[in-house]
N, C-alpha and C positions, 0 to 999 in steps of 0.2 A: 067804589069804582076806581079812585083815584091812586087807592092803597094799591091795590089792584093792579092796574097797570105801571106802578111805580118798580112793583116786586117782577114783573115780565120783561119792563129796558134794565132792569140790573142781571136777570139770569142773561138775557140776550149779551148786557155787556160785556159780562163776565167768560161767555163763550164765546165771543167774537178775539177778546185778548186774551186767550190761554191759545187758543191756534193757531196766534201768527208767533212764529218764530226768528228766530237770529241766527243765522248758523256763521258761529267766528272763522275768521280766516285760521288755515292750519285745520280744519276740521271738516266731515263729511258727516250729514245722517243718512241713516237706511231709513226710506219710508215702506211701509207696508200698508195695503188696504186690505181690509178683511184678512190678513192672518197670512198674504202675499204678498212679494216682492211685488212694488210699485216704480221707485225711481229712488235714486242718491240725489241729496240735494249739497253743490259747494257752498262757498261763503255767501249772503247776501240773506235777505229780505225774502220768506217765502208763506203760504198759507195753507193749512190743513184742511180738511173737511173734518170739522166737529164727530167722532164719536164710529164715523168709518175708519180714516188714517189715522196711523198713530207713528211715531220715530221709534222704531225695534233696537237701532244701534245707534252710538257715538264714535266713528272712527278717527282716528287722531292720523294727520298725514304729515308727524313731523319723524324724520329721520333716529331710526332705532340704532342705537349701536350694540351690538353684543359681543360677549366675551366668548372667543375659543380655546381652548387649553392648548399649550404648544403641541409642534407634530412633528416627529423626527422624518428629515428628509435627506434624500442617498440622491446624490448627484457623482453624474461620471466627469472626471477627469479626461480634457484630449492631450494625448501628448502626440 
């Protein structure tokens, strides 16, 4: 009996700390329930519902720079 409930507070602890999450600053998750958009969660301290929610994306909110190839540009002259 002892073995018993020793093996049920480790599954319990073990799913208590896989679904609380950290989401770092600079960062967004998409939550989804059941397979649909739920809520973004930002930076901070937040908790899943074991085996409903799950985080479908990691979006990064830091500024992207990208490369454009020059463009020739015709500007008028006033005289």
């Amino acid at each position: 009996m002892a073995v018993f409930l020793i093996v049920v507070l480790v599954i319990v602890l073990i799913l208590v700390l896989t679904n609380i999450r950290i989401v770092p600053q600079g960062k967004s998750f998409v939550i989804e329930r059941l397979g649909k958009y739920k809520t973004t969660w930002n930076a901070g301290l937040h908790v899943k519902t074991p085996f409903i929610e799950r985080v479908a994306n990691q979006i990064s909110m830091k500024e992207q720079v990208l490369d454009f190839p020059p463009q020739a540009v015709i500007t008028k002259t006033r005289w």
